[in-house]
C-alpha positions in Angstrom: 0.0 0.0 0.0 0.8 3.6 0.0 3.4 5.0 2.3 1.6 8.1 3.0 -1.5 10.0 2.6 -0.6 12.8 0.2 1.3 14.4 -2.3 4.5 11.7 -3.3 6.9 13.5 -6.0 9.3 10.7 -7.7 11.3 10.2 -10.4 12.4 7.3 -12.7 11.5 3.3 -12.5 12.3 1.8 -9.9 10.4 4.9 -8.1 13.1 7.3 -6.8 11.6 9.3 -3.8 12.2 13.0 -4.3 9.9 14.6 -1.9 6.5 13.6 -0.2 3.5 15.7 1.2 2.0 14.1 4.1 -1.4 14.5 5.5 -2.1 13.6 8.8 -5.2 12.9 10.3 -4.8 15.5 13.7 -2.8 17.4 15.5 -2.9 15.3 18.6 -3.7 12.0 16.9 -4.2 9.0 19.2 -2.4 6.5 16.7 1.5 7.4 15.9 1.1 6.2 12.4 -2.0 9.0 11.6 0.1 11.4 13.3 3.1 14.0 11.2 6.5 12.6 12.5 7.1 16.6 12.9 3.7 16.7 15.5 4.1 17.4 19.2 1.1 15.5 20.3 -0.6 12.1 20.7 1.3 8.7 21.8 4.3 8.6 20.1 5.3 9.6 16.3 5.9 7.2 13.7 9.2 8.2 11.3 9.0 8.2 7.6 10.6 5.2 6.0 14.0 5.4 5.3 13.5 6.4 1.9 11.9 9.7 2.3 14.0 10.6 4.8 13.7 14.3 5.8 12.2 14.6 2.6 8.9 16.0 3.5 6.2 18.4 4.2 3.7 17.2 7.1 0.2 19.0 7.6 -3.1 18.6 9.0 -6.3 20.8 8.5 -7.9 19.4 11.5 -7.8 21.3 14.5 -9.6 18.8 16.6 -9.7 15.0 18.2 -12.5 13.7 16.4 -12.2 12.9 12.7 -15.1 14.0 10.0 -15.1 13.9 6.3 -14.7 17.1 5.2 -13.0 19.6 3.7 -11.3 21.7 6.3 -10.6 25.2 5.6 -6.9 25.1 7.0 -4.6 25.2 3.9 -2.0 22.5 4.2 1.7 23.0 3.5 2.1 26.6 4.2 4.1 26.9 7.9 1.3 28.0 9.3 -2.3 26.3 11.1 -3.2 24.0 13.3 0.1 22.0 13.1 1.7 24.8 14.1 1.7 24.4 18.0 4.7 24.3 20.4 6.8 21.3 20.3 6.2 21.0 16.9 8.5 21.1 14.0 5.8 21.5 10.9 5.9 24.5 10.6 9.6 25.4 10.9 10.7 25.9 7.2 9.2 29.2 6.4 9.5 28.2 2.4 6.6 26.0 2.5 5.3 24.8 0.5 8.2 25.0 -1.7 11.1 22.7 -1.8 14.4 22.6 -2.9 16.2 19.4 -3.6 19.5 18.2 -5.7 18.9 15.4 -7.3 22.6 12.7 -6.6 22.9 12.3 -10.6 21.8 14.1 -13.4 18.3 12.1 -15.0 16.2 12.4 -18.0 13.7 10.5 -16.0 10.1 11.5 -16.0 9.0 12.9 -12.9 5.9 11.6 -11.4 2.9 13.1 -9.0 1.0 10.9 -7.3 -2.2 11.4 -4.8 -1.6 8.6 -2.4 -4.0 7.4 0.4 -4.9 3.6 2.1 -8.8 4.0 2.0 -11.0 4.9 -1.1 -11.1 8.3 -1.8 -14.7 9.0 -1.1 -13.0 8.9 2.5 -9.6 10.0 2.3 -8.7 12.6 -0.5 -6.2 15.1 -0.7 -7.6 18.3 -2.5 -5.4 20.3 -4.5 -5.4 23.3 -6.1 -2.7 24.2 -8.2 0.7 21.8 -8.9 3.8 23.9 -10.0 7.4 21.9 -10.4 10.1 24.4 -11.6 13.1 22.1 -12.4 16.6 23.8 -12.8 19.4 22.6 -14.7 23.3 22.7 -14.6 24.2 25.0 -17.5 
């Protein structure tokens, strides 16, 4: 299954992770795999797989403990919310939701977006706007 509900960015076959936005289910969820590795609350956080390393964007939309599905009015991704609490670590990169990232070799691989989640998306969905991928090359 999926790795992560969200936004994964890679390149090439086999997949080569480049960078993931995660969605997690709350702020202070009760079960560390819902819950950003960059949250403060709940039991215990979970850490991305070794792949993705530190490789990420983590966000949640839901201020609460309970769980509904909607659509909640907290834009994800932008250092700022309901993730955004003390402890936290979400929210410390002031440039999101852009990322910068040198790829170890140059590649003429296609670069893939995919909307990933582990339940159908009539229940778990990742609403998205806009998508812009400026790629710079060595000149």
């Amino acid at each position: 299954g999926p790795y992560i509900d969200g936004i994964s960015i890679t390149q090439g076959s086999p997949r080569q992770h480049i960078w993931s936005y995660v969605v997690g289910i709350r702020n202070l969820a009760k079960s560390a795999t819902n819950q950003c590795p960059c949250s403060s609350g709940g039991s215990g956080t979970a850490s991305p797989p070794s792949f993705v390393g530190g490789d990420y964007y983590c966000d949640t939309g839901n201020p609460t403990a309970p769980w509904e599905q909607v659509v909640y009015p907290d834009r994800l991704w932008d250092s700022s919310g309901v993730s955004c609490v003390s402890g936290s670590t979400c929210c410390d990169n002031p440039d999101q939701p852009w990322f910068r990232k040198e790829l170890a070799t140059p590649s003429t691989d296609n670069i893939e977006f995919r909307w990933c989640a582990n339940e159908a998306r009539s229940d778990e969905a990742t609403p998205t706007r806009k998508v812009e991928l400026y790629i710079q090359t060595e000149i």
